[in-house]
Backbone as CSV, one residue per row, in Angstrom:
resi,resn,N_x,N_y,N_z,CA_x,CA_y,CA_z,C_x,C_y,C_z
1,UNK,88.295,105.996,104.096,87.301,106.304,103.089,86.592,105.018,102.665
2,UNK,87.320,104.383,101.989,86.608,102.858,101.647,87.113,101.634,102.471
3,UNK,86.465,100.543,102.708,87.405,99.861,103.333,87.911,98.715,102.756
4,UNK,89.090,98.699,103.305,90.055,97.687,101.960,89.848,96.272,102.073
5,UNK,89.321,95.661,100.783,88.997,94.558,100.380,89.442,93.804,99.537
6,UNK,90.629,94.099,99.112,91.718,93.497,97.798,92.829,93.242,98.230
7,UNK,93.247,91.867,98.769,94.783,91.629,98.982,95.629,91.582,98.477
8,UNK,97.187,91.232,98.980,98.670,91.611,98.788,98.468,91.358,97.321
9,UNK,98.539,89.787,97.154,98.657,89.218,96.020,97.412,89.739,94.646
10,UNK,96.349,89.804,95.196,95.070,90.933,93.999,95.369,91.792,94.369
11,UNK,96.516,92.764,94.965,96.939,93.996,94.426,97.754,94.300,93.272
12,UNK,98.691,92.830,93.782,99.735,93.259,92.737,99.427,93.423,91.630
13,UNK,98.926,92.189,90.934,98.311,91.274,89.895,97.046,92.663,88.952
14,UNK,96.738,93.260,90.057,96.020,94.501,89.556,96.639,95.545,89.033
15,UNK,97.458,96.235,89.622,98.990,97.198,89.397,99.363,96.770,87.722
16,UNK,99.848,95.506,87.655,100.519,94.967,86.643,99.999,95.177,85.586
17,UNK,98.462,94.279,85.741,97.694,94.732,84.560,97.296,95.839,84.209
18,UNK,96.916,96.790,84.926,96.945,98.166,84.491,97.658,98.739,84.392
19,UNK,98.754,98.949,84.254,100.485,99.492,84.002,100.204,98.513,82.572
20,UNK,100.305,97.778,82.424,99.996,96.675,81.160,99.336,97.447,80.022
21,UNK,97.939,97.300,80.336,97.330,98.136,79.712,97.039,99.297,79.033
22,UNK,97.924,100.026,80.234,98.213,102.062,79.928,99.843,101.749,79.009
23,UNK,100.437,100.379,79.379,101.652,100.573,78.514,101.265,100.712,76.596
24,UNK,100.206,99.555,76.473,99.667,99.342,75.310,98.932,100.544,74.829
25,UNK,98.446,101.023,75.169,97.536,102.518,74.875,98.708,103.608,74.069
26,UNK,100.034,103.295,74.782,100.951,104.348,74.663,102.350,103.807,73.365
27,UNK,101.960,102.219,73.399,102.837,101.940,72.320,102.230,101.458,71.110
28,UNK,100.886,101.075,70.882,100.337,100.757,69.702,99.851,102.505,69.264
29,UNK,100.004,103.196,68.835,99.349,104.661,68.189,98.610,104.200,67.162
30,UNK,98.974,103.108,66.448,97.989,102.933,64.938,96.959,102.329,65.236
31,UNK,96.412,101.612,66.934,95.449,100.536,66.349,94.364,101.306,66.195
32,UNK,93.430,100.320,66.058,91.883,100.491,65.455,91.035,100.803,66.670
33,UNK,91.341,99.972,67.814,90.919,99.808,69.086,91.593,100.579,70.491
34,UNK,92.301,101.664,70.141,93.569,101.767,70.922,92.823,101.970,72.488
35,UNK,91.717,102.933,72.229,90.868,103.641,73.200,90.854,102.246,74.432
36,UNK,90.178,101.328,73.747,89.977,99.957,74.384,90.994,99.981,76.074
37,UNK,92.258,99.856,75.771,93.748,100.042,76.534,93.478,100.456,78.240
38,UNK,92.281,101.641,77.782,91.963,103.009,78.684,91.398,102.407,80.108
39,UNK,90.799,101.024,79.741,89.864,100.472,80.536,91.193,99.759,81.764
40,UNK,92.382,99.764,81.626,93.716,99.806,82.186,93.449,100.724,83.726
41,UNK,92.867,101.509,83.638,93.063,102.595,84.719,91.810,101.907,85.990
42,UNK,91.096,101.118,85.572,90.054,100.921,86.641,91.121,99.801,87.714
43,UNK,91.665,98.729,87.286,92.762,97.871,87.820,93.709,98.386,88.598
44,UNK,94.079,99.843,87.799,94.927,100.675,88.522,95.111,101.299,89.509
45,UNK,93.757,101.699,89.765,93.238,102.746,90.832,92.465,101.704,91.978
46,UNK,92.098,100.448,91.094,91.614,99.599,92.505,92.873,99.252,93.037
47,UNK,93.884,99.000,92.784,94.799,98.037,92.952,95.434,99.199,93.937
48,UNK,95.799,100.466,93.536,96.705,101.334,94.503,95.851,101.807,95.879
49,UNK,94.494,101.638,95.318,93.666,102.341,96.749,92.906,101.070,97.523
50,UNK,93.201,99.753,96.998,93.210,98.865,98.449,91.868,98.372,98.324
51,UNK,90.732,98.916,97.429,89.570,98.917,97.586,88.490,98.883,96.281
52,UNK,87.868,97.372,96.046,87.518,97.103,94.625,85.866,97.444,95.043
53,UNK,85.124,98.446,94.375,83.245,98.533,94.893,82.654,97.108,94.310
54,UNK,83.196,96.710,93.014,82.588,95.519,92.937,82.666,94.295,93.789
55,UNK,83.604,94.078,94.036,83.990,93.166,95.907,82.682,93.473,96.412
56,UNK,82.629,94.819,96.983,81.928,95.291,97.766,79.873,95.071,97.824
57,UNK,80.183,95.105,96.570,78.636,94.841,95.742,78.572,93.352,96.218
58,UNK,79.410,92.708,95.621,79.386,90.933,95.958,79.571,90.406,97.311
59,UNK,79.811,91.311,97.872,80.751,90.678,99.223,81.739,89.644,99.330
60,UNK,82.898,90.248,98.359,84.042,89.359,98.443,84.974,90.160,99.064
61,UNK,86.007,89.267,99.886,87.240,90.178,100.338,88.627,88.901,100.199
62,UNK,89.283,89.784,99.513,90.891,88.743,99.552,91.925,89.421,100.391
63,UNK,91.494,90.056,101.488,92.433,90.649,102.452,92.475,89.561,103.155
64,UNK,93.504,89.272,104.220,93.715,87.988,105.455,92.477,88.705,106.419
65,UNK,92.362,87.380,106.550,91.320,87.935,107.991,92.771,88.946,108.896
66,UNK,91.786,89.878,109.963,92.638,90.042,110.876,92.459,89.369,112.421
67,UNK,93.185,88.876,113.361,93.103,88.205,114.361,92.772,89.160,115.545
């Protein structure tokens, strides 16, 4: 579907922070800003599906070349 442009290491680092993020959404209930948190899921979904459009827009890739 897309082709993957986010490597090992900007996967992880992506995962984390959005797991991060959706954690905070779910343990602050009182803040002011909580909604803010939500923006967690874009990191998330780049990070599990391999494939960032903004990369794509820029033409960046942190995958290894392949040989």
């Amino acid at each position: 579907m897309f082709k993957s442009n986010v490597g090992g290491i900007d996967r992880v680092l992506r995962i984390v922070v959005g797991l991060a993020l959706l954690a905070g959404f779910f343990l602050n209930a009182d803040a002011t800003y909580r909604w803010a948190y939500l923006i967690g899921v874009v990191p998330l979904l780049t990070g599990l599906m391999g494939s960032c459009p903004l990369y794509s827009i820029i033409g960046l890739n942190t995958c290894p070349m392949k040989k």
